[in-house]
N, C-alpha and C positions, 0 to 999 in steps of 0.2 A: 823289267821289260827290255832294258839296253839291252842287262847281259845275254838274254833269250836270244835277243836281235843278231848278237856277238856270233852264239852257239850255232844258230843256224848259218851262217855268214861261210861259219867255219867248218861245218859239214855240207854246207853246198862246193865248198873249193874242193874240199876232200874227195868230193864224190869226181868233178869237172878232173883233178889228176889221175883217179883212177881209169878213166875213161877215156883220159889224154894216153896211158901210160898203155891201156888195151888196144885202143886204136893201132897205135905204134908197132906193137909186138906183132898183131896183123898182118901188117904191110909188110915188116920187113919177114914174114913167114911166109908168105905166097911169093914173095919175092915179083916176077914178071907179070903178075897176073894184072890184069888192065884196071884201071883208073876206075870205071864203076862197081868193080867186084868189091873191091877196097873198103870203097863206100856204102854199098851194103852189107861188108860184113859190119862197119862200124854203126851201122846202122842195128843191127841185130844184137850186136853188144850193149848198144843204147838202151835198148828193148828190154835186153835181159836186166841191165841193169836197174831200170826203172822200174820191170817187174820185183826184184828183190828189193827196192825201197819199199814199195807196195805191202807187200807181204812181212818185211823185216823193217818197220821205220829208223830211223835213225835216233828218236827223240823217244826217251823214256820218263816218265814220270814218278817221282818217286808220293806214295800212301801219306796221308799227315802220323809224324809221331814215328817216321819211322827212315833208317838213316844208309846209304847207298856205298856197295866197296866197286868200283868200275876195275874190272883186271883187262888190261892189253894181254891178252893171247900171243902173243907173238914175243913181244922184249917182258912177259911178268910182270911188270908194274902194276903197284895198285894205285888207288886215289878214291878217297873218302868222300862222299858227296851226301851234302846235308840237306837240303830240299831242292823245291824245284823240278827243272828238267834235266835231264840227263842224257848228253850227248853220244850216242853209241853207232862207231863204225861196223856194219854189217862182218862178220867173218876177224874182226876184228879185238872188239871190244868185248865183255862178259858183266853183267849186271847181277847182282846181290842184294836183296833187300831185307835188313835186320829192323826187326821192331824194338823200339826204344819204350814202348807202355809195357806199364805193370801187368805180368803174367798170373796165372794163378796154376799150381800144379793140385792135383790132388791125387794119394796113393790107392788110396780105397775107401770105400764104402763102409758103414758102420757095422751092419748088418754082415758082412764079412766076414768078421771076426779074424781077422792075420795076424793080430798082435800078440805078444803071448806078457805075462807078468812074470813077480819072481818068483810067483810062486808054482810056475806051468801053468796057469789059464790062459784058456783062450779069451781074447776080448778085441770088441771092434770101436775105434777113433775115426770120428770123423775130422781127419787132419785136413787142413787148406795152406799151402806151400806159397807165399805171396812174392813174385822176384821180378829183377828187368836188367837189361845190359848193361853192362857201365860202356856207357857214350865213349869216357875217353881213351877207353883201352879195346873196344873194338877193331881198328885200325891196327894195332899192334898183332892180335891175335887172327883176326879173319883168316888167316889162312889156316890155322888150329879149328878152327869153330865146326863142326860137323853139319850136316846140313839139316838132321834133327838137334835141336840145342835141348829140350826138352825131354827127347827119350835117350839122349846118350850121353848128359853133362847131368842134366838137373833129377832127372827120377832116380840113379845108381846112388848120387848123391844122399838124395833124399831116404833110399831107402836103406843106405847103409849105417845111417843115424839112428832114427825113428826106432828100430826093431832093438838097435841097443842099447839105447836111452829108456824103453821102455820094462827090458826086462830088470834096470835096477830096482823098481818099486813093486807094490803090491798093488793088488787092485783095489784097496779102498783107497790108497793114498793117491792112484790115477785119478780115481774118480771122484774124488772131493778136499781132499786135505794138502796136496802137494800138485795140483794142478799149474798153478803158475809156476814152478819150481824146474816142473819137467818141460812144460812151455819155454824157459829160460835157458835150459840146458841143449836145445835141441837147437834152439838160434844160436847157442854160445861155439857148438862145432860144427854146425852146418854154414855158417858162415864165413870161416876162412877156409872151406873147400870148394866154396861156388866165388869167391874170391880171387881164387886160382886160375878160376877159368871166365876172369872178366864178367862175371853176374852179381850180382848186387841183391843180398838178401832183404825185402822189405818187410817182411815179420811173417811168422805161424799162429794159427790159429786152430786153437782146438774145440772142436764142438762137440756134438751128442758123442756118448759111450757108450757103448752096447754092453752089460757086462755076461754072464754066464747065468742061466736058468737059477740054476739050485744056488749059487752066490745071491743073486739078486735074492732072490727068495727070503734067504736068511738074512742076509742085509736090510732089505726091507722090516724080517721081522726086530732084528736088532737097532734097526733105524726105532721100530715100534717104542721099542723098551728104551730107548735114549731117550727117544722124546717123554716117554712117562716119565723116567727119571728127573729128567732136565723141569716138565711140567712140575713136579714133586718140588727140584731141586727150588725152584723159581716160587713156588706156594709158601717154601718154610720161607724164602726171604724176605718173601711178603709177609709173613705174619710176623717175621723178627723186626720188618722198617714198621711196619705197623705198633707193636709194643715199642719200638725205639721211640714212635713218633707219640705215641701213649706219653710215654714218661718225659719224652723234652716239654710234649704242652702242659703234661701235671707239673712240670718244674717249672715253666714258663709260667704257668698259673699262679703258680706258689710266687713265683719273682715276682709277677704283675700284684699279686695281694699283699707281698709285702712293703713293694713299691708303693702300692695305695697307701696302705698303715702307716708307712715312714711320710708319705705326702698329706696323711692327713694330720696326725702327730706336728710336723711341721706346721700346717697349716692353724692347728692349735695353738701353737705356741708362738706365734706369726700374731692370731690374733689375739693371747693373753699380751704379748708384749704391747701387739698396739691398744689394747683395753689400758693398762698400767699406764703406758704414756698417755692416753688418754685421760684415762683418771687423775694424772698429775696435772691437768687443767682441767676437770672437772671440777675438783674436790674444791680447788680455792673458789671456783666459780659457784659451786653448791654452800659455801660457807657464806660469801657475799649473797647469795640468795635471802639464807637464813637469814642473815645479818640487817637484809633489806626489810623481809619478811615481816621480823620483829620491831622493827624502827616504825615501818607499818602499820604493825598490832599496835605499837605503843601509843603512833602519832593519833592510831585508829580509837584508840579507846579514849586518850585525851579528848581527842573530838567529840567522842560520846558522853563524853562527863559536862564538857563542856554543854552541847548540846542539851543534856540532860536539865544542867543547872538552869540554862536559857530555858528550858520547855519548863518545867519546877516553878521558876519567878514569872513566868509569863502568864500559867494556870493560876500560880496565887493574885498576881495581878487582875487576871478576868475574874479570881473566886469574887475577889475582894472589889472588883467592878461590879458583879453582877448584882453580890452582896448589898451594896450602894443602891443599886439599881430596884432589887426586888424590895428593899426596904420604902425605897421613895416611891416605888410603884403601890407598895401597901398603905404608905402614907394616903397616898394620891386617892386609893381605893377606897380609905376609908374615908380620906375628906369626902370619896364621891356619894361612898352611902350613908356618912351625915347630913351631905347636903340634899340627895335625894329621900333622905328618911323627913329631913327637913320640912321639903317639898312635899312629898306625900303626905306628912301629917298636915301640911297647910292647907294643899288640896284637898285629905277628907275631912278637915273641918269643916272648906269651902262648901262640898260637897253633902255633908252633913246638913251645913246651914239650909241648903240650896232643896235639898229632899224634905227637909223640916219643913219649909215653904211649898214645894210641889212634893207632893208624895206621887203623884204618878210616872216622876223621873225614873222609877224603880221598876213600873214596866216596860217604859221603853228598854232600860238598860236592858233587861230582861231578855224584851223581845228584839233588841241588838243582836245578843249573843246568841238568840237561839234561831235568829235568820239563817242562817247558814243549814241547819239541822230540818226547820220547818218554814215548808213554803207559807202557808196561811191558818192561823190561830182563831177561829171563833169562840169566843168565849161570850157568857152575858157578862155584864155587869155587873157587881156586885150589888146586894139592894139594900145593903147596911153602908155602902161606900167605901169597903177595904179592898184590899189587894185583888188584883184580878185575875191572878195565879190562884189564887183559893181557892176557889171550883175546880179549877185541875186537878191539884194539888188534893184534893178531898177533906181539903180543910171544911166547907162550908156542908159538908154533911157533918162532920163528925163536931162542927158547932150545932147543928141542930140537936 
């Protein structure tokens, strides 16, 4: 803001001596003419003046991105002016405004067809020319610069390149196989020719081709048969990674079964050895067993002999108790049925006696025993006075 301040400070003076300097030349050119003419002629100058501020300002502004050559008209000078405002004496001063952003050129159209191969076709590039000033050599050249930079520096440029860069190749190799190649060749001498003339190459770019009918045509169909080729080419390598991959897993396999075989083998004889060591403390341990075993059997069967002998003397002992026993018990049996045969015979003597004296003890007995049998017995009497069972008994018919 100062320096604006400064600017105008300094085209307001500029303007106040121009005015000084007009008034002047005035007066002393009418020379006598009186004191109010004077005044309005200087008055009139005023006028003019202020109209040509009007119409011409003093203050110019320079675009963003884009960089200023101020020429004095009068003594030539230039002066570079990089933003801002720009201070310009009417009839004085001259303004030039260069653009510092990247340009884009482009030659033609695809659809054109301008380009030619090496082999004489016609073909169309869509080329894109990318450039911008070089900043620090403007100043230098501005007076060289044309007032088209674009149709008198940059397109003769450009097309003096492109058309012979292009006929070194072929049209398949534009169009697909050497595309970066000739990209590279065309930046490699187009840019120390825009070089020359303070431009600054920022790269090319090439897009869609256009090629030729009957070209495309065949190319397409040759594309056709590539790609079946290629498709083909691409099939057998698949069936050759396929049997490779065949045989690595049948080998793989075979390694992993023999790997097994060898790991069981091992594991085999892993556990024959620890069965061995083991059995080298089994075996004493199995011997001691037996060793037990038998001491066992032995101690086992002494005890049974033993046992035996004790059960043997124990039985003879009860034979030979019982023996004792069933003999005094027979004693005992027979004192008993001496003394009751004794007894009985004492008693049926008694009894004898006793019946000899009452004979009708013989029916009571009788009719003792046969209570139980018969509730009530009528019988007569006998009338001889014998047994009274007789008439039952049919003795006393078969006396009659």
């Amino acid at each position: 803001m100062a320096e604006r301040l400064k600017r105008i400070r300094q085209m307001a003076q500029a303007v106040r001596d121009t005015l000084r300097g007009s008034a002047a030349g005035a007066v002393s050119a009418v020379g006598g003419v009186r004191r109010n003419g004077a005044m309005l002629l200087a008055l009139c100058l005023a006028g003019a003046a202020g109209y040509g501020l009007w119409t011409h300002p003093p203050l110019a502004k320079l675009t963003p991105g884009s960089l200023g050559i101020r020429t004095n008209q009068l003594t030539g000078s230039m002066a570079v002016v990089r933003d801002g405002a720009v201070l310009l004496v009417p009839g004085v001063h001259g303004l030039r405004q260069l653009s510092l952003l990247d340009q884009v050129y482009r030659p033609s159209r695809s659809d054109q067809k301008p380009f030619q191969s090496v082999e004489g076709l016609a073909l169309g590039v869509d080329l894109s020319v990318r450039y911008a000033l070089n900043a620090d050599r403007v100043a230098a050249i501005a007076r060289s610069l044309p007032p088209d930079i674009n149709g008198a520096i940059v397109e003769p440029a450009v097309q003096g390149v492109i058309y012979k860069v292009f006929t070194r190749y072929t049209v398949r190799e534009i169009f697909s196989s050497r595309r970066a190649e000739i990209q590279q060749a065309i930046e490699a001498e187009l840019k120390p020719k825009l070089a020359a003339d303070g431009i600054t190459l920022r790269g090319i770019t090439i897009g869609k081709i256009t090629l030729p009918e009957e070209y495309q045509a065949g190319m397409e169909k040759l594309l056709a048969e590539e790609l079946e080729t290629e498709k083909m080419r691409y099939t057998l390598e698949l069936k050759e990674k396929q049997v490779k991959q065949t045989a690595l897993e049948a080998d793989a396999d075979k390694i992993r079964r023999e790997k097994a075989a060898e790991a069981a083998g091992n594991e085999q004889i892993i556990a024959a050895r620890a069965q061995e060591q083991a059995m080298a403390h089994v075996l004493p341990f199995k011997q001691k067993q037996i060793e037990q075993r038998r001491l066992e059997a032995e101690a086992d069967k002494t005890a049974r002999i033993k046992t035996s002998e004790g059960n043997a003397q124990a039985r003879l002992i009860e034979a030979t108790g019982e023996a004792d026993a069933r003999r005094k018990l027979a004693d005992a049996e027979a004192y008993r049925q001496d003394t009751i045969g004794k007894v009985a015979a004492a008693q049926m003597e008694r009894e004898g006696e006793l019946i000899t004296r009452n004979p009708l003890l013989i029916q009571k007995t009788m009719a003792d025993k046969l209570s139980d049998k018969v509730s009530v017995i009528i019988a007569p009497p006998p009338a001889n006075g014998g047994f009274i069972g007789a008439s039952l008994l049919g003795s006393a018919k078969a006396g009659e």
